[in-house]
N, CA, C and O atoms as a GROMACS GRO file, in nm:
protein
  568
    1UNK      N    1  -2.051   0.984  -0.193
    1UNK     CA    2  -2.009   1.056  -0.075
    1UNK      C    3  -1.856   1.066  -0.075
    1UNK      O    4  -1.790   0.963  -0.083
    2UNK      N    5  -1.803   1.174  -0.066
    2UNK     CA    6  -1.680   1.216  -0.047
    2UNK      C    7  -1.621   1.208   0.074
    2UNK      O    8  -1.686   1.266   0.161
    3UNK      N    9  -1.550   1.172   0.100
    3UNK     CA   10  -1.457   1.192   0.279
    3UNK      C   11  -1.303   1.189   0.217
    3UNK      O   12  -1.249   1.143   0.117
    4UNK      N   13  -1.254   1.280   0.361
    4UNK     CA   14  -1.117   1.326   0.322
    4UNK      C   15  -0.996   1.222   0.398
    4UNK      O   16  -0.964   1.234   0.517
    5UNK      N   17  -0.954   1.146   0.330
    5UNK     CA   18  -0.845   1.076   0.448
    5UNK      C   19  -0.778   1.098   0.560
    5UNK      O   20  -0.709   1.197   0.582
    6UNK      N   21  -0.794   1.027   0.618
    6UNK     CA   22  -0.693   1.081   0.770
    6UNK      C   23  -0.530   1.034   0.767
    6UNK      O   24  -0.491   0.917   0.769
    7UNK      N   25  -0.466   1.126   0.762
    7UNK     CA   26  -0.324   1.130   0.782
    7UNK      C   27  -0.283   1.034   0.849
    7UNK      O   28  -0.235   0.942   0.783
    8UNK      N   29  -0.287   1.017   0.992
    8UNK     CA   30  -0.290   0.944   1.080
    8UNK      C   31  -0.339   0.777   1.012
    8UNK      O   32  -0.255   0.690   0.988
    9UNK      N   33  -0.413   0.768   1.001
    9UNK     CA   34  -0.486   0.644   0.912
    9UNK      C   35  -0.419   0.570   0.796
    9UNK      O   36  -0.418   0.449   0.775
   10UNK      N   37  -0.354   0.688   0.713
   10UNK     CA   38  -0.277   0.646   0.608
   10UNK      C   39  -0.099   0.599   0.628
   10UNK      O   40  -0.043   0.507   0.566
   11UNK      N   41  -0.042   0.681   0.720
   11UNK     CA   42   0.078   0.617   0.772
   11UNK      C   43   0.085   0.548   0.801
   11UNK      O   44   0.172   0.473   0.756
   12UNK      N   45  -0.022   0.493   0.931
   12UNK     CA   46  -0.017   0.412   1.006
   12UNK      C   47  -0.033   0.261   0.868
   12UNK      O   48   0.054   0.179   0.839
   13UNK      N   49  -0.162   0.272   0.816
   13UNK     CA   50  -0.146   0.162   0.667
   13UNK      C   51  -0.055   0.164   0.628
   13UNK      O   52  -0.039   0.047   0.594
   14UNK      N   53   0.058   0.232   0.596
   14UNK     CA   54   0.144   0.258   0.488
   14UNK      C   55   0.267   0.167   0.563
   14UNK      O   56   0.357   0.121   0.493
   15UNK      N   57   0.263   0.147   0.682
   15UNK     CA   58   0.301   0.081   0.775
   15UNK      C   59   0.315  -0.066   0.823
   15UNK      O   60   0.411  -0.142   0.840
   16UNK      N   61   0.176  -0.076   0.840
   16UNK     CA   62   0.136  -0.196   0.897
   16UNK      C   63   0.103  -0.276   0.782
   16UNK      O   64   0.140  -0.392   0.801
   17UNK      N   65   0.049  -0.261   0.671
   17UNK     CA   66   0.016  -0.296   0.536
   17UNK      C   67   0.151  -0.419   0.513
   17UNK      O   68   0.150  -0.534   0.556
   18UNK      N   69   0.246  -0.360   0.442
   18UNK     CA   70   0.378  -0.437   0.418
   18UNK      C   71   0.400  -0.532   0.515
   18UNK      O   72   0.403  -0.649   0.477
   19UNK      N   73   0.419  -0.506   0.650
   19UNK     CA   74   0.470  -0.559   0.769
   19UNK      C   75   0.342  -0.713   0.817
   19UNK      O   76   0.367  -0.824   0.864
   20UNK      N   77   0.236  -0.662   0.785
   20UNK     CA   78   0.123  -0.787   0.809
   20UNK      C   79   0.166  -0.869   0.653
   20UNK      O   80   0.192  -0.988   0.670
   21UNK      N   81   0.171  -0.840   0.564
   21UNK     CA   82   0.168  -0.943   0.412
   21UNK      C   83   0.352  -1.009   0.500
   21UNK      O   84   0.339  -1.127   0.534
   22UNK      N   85   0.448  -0.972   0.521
   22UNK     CA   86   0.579  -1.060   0.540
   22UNK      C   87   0.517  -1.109   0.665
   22UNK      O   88   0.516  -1.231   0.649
   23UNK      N   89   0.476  -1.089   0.756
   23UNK     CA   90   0.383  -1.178   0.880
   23UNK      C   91   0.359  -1.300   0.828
   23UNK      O   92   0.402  -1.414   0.843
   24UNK      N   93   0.235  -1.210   0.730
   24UNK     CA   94   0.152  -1.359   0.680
   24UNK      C   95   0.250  -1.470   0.601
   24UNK      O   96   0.245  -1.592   0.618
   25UNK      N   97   0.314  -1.420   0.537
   25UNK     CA   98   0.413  -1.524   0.453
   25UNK      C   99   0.500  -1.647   0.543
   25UNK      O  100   0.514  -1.764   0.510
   26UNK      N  101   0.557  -1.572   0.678
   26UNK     CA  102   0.559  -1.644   0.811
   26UNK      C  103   0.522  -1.730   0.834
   26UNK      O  104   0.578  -1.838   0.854
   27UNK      N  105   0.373  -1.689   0.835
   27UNK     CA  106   0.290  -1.793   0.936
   27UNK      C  107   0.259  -1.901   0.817
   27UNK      O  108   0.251  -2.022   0.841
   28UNK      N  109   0.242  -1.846   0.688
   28UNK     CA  110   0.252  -1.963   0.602
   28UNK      C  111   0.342  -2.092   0.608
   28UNK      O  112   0.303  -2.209   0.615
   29UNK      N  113   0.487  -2.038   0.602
   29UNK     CA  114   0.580  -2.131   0.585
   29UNK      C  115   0.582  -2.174   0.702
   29UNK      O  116   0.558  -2.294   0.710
   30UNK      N  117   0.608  -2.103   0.826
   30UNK     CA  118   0.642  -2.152   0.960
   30UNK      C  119   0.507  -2.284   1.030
   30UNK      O  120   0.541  -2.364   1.117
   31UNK      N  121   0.375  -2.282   0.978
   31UNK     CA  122   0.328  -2.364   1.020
   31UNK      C  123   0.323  -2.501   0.985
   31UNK      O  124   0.215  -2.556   0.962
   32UNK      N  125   0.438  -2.562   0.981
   32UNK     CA  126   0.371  -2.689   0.998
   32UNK      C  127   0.484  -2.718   1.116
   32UNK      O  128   0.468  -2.823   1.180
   33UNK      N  129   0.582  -2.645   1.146
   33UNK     CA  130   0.660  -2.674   1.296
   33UNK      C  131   0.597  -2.560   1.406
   33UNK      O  132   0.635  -2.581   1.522
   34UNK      N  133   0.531  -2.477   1.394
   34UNK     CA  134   0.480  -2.390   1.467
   34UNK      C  135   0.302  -2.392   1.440
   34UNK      O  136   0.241  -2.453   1.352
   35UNK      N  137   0.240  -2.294   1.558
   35UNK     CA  138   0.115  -2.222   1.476
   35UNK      C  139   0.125  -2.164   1.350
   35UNK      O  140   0.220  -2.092   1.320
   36UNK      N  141   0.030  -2.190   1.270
   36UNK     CA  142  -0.001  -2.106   1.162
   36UNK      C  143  -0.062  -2.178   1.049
   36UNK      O  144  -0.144  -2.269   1.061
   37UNK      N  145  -0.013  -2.128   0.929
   37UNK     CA  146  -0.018  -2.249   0.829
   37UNK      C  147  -0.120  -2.188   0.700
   37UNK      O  148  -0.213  -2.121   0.746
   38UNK      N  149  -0.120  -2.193   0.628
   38UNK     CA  150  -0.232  -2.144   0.499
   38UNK      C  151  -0.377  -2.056   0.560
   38UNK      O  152  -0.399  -1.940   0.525
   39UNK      N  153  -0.438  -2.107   0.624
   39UNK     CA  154  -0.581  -1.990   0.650
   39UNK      C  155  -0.495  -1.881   0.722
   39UNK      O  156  -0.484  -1.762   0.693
   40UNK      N  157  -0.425  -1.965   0.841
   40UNK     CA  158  -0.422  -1.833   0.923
   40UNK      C  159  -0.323  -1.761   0.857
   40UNK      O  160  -0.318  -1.652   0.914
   41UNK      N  161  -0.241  -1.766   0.768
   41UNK     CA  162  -0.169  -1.656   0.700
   41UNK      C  163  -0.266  -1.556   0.612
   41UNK      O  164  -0.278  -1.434   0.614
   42UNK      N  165  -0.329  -1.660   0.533
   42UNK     CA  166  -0.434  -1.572   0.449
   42UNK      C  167  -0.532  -1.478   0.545
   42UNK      O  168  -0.575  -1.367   0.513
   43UNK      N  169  -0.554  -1.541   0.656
   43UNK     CA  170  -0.615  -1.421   0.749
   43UNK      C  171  -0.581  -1.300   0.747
   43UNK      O  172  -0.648  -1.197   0.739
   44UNK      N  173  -0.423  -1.329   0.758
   44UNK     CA  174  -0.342  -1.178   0.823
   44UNK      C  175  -0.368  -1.134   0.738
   44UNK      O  176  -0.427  -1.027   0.744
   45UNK      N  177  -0.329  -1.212   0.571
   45UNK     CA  178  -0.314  -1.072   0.498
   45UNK      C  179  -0.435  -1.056   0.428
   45UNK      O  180  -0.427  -1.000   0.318
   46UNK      N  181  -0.526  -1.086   0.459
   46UNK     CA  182  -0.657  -1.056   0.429
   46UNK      C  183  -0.714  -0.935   0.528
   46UNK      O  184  -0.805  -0.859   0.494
   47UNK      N  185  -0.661  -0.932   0.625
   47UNK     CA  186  -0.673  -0.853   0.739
   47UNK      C  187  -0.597  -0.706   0.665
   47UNK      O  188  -0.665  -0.606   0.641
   48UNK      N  189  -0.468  -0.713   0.638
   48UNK     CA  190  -0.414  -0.642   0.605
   48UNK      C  191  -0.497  -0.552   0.482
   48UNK      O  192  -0.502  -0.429   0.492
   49UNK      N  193  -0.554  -0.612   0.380
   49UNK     CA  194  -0.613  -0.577   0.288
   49UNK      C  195  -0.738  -0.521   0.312
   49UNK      O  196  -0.778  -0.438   0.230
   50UNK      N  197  -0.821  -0.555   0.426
   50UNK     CA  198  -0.926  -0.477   0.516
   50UNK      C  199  -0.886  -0.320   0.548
   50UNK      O  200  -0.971  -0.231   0.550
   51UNK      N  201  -0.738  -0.296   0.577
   51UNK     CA  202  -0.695  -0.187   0.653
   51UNK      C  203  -0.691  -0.121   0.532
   51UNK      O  204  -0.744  -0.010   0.534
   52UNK      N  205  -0.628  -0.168   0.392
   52UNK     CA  206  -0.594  -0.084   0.317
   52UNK      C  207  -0.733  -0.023   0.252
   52UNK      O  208  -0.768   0.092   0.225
   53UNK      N  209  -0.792  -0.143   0.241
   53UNK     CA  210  -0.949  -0.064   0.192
   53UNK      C  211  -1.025  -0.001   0.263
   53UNK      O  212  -1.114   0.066   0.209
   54UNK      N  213  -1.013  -0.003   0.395
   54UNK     CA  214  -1.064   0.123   0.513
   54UNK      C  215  -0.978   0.215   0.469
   54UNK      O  216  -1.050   0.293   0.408
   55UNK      N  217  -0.877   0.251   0.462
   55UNK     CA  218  -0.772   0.349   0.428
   55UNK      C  219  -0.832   0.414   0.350
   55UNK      O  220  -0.914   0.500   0.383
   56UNK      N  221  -0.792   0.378   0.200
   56UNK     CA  222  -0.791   0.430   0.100
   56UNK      C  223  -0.936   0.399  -0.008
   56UNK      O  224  -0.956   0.465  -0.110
   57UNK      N  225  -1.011   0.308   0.030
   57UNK     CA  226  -1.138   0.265  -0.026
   57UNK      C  227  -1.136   0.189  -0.166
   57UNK      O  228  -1.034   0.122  -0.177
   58UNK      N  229  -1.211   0.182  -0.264
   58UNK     CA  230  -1.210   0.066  -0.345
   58UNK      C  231  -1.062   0.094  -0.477
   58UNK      O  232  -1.023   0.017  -0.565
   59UNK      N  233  -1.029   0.186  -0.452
   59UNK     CA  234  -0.911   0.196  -0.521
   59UNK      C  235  -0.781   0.079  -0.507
   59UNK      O  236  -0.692   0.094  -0.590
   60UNK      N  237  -0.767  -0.019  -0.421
   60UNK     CA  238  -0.674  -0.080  -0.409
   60UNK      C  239  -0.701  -0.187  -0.462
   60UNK      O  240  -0.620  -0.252  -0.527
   61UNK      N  241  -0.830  -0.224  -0.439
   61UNK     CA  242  -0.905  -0.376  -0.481
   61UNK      C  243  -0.902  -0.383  -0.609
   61UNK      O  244  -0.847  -0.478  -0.664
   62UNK      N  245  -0.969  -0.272  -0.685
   62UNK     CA  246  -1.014  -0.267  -0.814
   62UNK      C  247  -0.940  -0.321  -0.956
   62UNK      O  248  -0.993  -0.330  -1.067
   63UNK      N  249  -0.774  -0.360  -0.913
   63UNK     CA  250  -0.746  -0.439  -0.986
   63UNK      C  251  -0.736  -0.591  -1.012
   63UNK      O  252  -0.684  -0.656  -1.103
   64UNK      N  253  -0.817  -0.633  -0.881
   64UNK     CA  254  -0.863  -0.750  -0.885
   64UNK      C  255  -0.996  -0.765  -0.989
   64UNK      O  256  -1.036  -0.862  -1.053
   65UNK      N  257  -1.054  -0.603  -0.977
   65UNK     CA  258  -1.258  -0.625  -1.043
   65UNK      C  259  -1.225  -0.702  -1.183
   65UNK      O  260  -1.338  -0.739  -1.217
   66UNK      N  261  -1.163  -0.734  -1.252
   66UNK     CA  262  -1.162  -0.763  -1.400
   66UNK      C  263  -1.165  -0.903  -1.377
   66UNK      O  264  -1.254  -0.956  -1.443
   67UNK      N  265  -1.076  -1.009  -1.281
   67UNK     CA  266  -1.108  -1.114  -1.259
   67UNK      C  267  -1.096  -1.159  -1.115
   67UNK      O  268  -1.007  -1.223  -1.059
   68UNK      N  269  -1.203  -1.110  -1.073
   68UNK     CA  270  -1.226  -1.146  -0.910
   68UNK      C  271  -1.184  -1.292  -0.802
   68UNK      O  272  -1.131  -1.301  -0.692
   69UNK      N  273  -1.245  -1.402  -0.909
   69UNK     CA  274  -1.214  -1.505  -0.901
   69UNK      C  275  -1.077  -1.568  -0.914
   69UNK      O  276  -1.082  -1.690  -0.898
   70UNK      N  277  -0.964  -1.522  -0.936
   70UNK     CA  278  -0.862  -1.521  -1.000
   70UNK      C  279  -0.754  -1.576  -0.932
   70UNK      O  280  -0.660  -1.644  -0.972
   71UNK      N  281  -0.793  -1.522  -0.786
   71UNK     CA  282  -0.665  -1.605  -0.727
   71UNK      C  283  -0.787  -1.716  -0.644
   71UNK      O  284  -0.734  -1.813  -0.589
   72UNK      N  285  -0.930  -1.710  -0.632
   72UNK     CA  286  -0.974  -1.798  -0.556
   72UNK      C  287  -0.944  -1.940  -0.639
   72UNK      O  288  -0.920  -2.048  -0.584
   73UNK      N  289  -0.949  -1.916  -0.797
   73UNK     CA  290  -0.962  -2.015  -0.900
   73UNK      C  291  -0.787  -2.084  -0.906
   73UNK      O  292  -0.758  -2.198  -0.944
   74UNK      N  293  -0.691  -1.978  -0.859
   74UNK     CA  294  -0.596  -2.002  -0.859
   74UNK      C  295  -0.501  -2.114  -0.738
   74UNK      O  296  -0.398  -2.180  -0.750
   75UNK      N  297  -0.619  -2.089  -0.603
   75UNK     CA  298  -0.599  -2.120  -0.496
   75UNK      C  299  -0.641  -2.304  -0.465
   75UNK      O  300  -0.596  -2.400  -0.402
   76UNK      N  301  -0.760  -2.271  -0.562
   76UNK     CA  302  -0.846  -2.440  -0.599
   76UNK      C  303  -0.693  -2.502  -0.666
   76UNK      O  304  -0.649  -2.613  -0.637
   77UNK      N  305  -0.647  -2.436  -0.732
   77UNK     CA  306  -0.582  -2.542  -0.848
   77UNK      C  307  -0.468  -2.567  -0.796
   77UNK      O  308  -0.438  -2.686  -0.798
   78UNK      N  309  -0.393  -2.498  -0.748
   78UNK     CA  310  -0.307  -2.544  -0.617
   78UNK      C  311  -0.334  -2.649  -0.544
   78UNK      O  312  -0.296  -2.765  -0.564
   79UNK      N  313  -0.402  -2.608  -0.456
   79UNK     CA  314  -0.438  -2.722  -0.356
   79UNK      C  315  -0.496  -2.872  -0.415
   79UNK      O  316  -0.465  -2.978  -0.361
   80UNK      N  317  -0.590  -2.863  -0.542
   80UNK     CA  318  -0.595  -2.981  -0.614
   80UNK      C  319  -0.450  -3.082  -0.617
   80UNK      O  320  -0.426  -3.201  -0.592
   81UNK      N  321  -0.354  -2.931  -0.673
   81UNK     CA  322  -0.261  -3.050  -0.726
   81UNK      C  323  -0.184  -3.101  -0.657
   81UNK      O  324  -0.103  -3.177  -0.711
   82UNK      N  325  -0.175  -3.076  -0.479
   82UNK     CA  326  -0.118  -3.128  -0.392
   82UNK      C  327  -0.202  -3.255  -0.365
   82UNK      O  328  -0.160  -3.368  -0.339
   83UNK      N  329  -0.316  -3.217  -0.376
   83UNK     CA  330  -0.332  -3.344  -0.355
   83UNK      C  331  -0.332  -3.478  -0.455
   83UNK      O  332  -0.355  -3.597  -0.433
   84UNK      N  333  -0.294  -3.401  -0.582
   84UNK     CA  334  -0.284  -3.541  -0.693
   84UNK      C  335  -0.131  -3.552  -0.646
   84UNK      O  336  -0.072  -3.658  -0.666
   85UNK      N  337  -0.093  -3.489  -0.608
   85UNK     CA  338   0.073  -3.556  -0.618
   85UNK      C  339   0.098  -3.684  -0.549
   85UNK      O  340   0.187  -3.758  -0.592
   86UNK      N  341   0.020  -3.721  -0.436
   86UNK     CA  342  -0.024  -3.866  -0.373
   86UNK      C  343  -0.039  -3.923  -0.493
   86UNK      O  344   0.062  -3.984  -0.530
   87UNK      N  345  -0.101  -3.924  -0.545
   87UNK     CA  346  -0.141  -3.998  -0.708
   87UNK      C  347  -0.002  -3.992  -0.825
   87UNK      O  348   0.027  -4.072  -0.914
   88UNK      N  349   0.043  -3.908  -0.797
   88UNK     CA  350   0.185  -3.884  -0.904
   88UNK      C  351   0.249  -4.007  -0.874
   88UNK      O  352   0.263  -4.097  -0.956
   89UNK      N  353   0.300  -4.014  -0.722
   89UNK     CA  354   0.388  -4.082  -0.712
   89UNK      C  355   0.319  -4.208  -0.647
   89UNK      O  356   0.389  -4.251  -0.555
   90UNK      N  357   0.212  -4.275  -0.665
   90UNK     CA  358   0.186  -4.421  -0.655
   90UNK      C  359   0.108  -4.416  -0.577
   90UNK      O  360   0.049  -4.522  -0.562
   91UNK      N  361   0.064  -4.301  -0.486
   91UNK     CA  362  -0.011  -4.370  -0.349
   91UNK      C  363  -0.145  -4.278  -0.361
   91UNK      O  364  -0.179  -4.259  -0.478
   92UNK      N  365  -0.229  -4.217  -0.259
   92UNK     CA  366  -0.346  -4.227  -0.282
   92UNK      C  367  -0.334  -4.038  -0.269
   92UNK      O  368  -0.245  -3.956  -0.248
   93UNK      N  369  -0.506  -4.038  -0.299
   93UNK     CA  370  -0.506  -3.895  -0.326
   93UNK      C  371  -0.484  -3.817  -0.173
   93UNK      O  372  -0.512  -3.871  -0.066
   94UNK      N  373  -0.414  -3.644  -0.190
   94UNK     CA  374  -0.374  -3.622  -0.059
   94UNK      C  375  -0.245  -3.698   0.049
   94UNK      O  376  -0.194  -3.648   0.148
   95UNK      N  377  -0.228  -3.787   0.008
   95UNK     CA  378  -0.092  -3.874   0.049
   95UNK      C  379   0.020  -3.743   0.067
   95UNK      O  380   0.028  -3.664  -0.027
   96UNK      N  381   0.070  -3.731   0.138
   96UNK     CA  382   0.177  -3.675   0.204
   96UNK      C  383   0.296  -3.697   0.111
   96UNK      O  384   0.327  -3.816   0.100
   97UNK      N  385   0.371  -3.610   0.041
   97UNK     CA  386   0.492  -3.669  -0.047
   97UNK      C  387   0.601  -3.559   0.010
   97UNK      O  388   0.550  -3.450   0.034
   98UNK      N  389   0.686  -3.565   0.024
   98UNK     CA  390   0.832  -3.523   0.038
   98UNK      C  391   0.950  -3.537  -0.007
   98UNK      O  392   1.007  -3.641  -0.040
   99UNK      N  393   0.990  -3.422  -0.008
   99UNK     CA  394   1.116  -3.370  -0.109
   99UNK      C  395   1.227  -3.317  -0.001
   99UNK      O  396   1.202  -3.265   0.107
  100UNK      N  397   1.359  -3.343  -0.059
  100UNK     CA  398   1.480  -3.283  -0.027
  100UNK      C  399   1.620  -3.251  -0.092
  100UNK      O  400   1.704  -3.333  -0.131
  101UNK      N  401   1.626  -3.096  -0.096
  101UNK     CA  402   1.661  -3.094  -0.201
  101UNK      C  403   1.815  -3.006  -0.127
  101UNK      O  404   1.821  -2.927  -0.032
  102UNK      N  405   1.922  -3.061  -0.217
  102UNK     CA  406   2.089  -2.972  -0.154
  102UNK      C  407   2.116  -2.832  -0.246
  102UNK      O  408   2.152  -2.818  -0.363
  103UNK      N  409   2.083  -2.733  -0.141
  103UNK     CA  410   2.156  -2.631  -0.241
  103UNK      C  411   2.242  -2.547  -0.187
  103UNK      O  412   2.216  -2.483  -0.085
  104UNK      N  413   2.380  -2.537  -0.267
  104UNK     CA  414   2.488  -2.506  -0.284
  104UNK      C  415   2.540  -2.410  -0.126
  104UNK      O  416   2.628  -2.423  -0.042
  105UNK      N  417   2.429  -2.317  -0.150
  105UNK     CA  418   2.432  -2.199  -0.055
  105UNK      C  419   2.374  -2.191   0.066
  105UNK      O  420   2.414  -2.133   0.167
  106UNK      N  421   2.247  -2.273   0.041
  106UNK     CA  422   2.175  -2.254   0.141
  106UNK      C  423   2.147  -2.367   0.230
  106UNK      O  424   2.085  -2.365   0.336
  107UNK      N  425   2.202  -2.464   0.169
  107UNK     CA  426   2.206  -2.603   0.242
  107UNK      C  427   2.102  -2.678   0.196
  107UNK      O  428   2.052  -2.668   0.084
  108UNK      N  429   2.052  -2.788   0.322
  108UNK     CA  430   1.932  -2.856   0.287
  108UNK      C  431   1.714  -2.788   0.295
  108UNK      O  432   1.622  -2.746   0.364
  109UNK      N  433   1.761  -2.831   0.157
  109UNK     CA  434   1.533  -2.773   0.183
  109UNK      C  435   1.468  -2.878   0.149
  109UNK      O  436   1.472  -2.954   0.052
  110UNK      N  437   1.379  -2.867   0.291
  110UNK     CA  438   1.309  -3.032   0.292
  110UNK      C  439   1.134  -2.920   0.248
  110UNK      O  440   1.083  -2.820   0.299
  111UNK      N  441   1.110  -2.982   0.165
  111UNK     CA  442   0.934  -2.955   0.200
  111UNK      C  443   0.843  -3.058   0.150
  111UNK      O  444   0.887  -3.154   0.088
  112UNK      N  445   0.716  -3.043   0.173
  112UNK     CA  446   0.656  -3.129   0.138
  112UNK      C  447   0.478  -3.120   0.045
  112UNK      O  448   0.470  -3.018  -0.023
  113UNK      N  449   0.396  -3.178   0.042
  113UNK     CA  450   0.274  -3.136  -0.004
  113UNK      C  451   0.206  -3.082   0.067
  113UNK      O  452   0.114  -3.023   0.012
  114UNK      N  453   0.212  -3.074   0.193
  114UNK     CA  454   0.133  -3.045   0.284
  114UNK      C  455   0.154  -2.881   0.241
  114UNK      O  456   0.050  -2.816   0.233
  115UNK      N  457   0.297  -2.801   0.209
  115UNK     CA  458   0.300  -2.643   0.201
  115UNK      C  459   0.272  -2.604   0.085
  115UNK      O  460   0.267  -2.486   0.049
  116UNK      N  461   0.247  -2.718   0.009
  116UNK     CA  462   0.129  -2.674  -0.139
  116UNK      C  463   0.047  -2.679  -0.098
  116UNK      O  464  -0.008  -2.568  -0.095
  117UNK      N  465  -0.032  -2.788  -0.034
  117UNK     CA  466  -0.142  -2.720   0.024
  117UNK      C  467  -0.187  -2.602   0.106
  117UNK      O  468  -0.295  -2.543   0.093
  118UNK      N  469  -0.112  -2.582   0.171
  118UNK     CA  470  -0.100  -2.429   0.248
  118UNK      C  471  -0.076  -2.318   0.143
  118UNK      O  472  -0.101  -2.202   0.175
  119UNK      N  473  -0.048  -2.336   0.069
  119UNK     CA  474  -0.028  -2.221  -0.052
  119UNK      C  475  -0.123  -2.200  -0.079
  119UNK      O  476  -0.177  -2.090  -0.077
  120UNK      N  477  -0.183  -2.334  -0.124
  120UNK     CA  478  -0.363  -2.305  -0.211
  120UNK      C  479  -0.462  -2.264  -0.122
  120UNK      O  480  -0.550  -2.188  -0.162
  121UNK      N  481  -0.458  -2.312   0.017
  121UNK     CA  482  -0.533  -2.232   0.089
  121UNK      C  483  -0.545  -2.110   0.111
  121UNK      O  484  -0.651  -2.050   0.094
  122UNK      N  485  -0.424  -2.048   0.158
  122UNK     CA  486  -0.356  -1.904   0.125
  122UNK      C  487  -0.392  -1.785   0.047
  122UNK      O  488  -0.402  -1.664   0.068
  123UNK      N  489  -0.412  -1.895  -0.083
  123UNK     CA  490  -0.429  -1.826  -0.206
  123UNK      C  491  -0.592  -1.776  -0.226
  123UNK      O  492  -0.650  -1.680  -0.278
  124UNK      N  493  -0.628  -1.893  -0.157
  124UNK     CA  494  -0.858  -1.898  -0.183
  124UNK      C  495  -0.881  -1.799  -0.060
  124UNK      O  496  -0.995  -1.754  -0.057
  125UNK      N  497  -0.799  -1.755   0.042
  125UNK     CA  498  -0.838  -1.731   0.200
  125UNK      C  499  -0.776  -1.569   0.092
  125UNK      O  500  -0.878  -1.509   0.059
  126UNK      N  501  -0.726  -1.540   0.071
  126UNK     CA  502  -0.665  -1.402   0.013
  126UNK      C  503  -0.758  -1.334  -0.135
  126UNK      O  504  -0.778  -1.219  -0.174
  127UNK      N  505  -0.789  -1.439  -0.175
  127UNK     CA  506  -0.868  -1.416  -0.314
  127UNK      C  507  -1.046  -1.407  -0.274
  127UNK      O  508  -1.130  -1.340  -0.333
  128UNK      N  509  -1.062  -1.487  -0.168
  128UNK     CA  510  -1.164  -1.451  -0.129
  128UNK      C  511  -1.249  -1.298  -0.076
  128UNK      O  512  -1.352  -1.237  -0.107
  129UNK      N  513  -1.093  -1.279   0.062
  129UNK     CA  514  -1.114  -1.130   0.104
  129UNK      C  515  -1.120  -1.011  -0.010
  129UNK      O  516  -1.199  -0.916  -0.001
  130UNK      N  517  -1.001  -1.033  -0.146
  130UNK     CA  518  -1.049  -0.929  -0.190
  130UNK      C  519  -1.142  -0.945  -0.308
  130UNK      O  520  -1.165  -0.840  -0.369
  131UNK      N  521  -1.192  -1.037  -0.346
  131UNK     CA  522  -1.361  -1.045  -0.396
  131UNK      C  523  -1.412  -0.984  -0.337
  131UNK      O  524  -1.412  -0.869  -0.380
  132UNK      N  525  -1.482  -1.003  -0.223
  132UNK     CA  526  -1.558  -0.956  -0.106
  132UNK      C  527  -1.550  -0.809  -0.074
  132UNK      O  528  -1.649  -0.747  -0.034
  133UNK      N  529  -1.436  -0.755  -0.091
  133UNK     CA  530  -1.416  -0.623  -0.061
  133UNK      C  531  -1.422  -0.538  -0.260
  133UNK      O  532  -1.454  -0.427  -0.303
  134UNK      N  533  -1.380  -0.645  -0.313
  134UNK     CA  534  -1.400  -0.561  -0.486
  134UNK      C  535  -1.534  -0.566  -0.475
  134UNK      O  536  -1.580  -0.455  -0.503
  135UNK      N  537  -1.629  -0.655  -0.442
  135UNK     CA  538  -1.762  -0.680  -0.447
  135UNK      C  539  -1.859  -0.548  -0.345
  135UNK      O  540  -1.921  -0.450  -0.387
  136UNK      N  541  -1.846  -0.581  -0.250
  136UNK     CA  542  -1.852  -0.494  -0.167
  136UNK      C  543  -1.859  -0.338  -0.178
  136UNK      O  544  -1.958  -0.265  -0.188
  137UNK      N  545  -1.718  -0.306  -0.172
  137UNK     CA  546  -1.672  -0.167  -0.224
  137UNK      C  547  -1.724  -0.129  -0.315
  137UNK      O  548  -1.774  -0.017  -0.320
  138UNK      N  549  -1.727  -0.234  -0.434
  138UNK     CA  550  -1.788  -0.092  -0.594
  138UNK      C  551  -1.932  -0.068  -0.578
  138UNK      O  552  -1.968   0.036  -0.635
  139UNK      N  553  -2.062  -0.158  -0.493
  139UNK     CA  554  -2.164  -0.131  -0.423
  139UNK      C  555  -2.175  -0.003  -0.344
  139UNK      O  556  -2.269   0.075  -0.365
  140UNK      N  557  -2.058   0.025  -0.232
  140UNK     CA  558  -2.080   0.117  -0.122
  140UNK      C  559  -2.040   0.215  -0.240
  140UNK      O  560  -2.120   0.307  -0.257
  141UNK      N  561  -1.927   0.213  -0.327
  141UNK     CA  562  -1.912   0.314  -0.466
  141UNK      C  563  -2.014   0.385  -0.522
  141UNK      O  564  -2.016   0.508  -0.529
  142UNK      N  565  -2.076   0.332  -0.550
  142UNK     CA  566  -2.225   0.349  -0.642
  142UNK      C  567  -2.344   0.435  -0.596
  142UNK      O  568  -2.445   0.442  -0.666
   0.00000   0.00000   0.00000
């Protein structure tokens, strides 16, 4: 089945698209002193990636189809290794470790395991949506 895009539909994506993925990156970093934090970033921009594939249809996803799993597999291995880093440095698995580091320009950056873990979540909450929609889509394709 053929359908013709809506103008309206596509600006508005062309729009909101970019502006929800720097959101989500936000709510990534910003949660562990605010709301947010790894799912709910991967929400947004999983959300975001909903709009684009209403938009424009399985054309956006489809370079995920070759390895679908890719960032979910990517997202596991992340978050694994935050939690061996408790184990790196002597204490138990998931253990909380923290870093601080001086740079030149930008001053002090404190982070910790907890925003590796938020990464890897991030990563499975984002890799998931567009499985689901590569999966999905090349079905409604067909």
């Amino acid at each position: 089945m053929r359908f013709d895009r809506s103008l309206i539909l596509s600006t508005s994506v062309d729009v909101i698209f970019p502006t929800a993925l720097v959101f989500s990156l936000f709510l990534l970093f910003a949660g562990h002193n605010a709301p947010g934090g790894g799912f709910v970033g991967g929400l947004v921009a999983g959300a975001a990636f909903v709009l684009r594939f209403v938009d424009a249809g399985t054309s956006p996803v489809e370079d995920g189809k070759r390895f679908p799993g890719a960032l979910l597999g990517a997202g596991l291995a992340v978050a694994l290794f935050a939690g061996a880093l408790g184990w790196m440095t002597g204490g138990d698995f998931m253990e909380g470790v923290k870093i601080s580091v001086d740079l030149p320009l930008v001053g002090t950056v404190k982070a910790g395991s907890a925003l590796v873990f938020d990464i890897g979540v991030y990563l499975i909450v984002v890799g998931l949506v567009r499985t689901v929609l590569s999966v999905l889509g090349g079905e409604a394709g067909e």
